[in-house]
N, C-alpha and C positions, 0 to 999 in steps of 0.2 A: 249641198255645198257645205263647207266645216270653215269655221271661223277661222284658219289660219288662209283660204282658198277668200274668205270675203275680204280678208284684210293686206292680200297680197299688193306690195308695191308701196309702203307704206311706208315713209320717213316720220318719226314722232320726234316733234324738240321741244324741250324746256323751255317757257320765257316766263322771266319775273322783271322784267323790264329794265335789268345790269347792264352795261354794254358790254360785258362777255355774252347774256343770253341772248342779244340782240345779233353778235355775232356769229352764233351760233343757228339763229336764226338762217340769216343770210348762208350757211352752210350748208345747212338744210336742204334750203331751197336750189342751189345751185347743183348739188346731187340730185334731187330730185329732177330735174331739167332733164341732166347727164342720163336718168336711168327710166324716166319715168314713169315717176311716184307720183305718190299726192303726200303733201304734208300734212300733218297734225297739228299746229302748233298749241302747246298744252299748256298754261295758269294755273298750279295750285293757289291754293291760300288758306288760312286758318287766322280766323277770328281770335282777340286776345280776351280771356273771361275776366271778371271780379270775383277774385279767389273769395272773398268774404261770402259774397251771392250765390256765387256760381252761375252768374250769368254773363250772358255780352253785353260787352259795354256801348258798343256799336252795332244797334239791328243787322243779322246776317245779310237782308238784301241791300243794305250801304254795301256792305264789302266784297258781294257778285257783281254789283254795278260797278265797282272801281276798278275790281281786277278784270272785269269784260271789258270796260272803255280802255285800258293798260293796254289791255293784249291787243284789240282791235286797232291801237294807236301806231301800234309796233310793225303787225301784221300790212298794216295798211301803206307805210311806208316800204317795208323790206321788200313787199310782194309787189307792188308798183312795179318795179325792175325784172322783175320775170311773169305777166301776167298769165302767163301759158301755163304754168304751176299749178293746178288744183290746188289747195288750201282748205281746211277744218280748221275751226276753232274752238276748243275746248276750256271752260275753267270748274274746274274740279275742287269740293272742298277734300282738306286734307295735308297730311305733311308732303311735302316734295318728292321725297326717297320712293315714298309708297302710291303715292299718284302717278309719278312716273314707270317704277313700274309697273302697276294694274294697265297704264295706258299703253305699254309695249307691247304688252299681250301680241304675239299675231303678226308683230308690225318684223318690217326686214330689218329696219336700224332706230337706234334713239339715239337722237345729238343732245348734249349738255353744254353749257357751259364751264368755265371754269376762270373764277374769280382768281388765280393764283396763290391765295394762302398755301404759304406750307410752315413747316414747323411748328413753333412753342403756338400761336396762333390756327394755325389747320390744326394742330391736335387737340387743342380744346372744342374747338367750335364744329367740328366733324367737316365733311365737305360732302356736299352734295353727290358730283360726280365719282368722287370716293364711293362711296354706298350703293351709286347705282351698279357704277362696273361691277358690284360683286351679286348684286340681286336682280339684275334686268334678264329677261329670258330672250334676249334676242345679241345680234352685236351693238357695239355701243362705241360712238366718235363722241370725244373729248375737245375741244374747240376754245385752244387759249388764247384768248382775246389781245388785241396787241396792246390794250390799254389798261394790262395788268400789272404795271406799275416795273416790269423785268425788264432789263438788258437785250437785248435780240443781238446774236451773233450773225453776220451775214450769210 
């Protein structure tokens, strides 16, 4: 069997605990329901060093603990409301863009969120979902949160 045949059915989402990613969450999951998939639900994180040292300033297992209880907090609530949903939980060291997608590999979709920056503010700070849509090997849903601070036209 080939890794695209083990991972078939396979919804992969971002969560960093935003309420875009949480919504996106919940996006997930209810595709998943619709088609069913199992979800991934996925936790980067990356430790912040002491340039001077070059070390972490915070033991790496503080910061697997926090983003595992995060996601597991997340997961815990979203997934209540679809228990029928399989669900993984993954927390990946590393930048977002590229744990994201190393984790599509295979998979049928990856959901993101999307915080709403754009402009002079999205263009310095990059955007996640930016990045992914152009490097993920699979298709990719976009999931703008209703609490992105924009207008909603009926």
């Amino acid at each position: 069997m080939s890794d695209r045949e083990s991972e078939r059915d396979v919804v992969v989402v971002g969560v960093d605990g935003s309420p875009s990613s949480r919504e996106a969450l919940e996006w997930a999951m209810r595709q998943a329901e619709t088609t069913g998939a199992k979800v991934v639900a996925v936790q980067a994180w990356l430790a912040p060093t002491d340039y001077a040292t070059g070390g972490l300033l915070i033991p790496e297992e503080q910061w697997v603990a926090e983003a595992s209880g995060s996601l597991n907090a997340i997961v815990s609530q979203v997934a209540a409301a679809r228990p029928q949903v399989p669900i993984e939980q993954r927390v990946v060291k590393g930048h977002p863009v590229t744990v994201l997608v190393d984790q599509a590999r295979g998979a049928d979709l990856l959901v993101v969120g999307s915080r709403g920056r754009g402009g002079f503010a999205g263009a310095l700070l990059g955007s996640v979902s930016h990045h992914v849509l152009h490097r993920a090997p699979c298709p990719v849903a976009v999931v703008r949160g209703k609490a992105d601070g924009r207008k909603r036209t009926p």
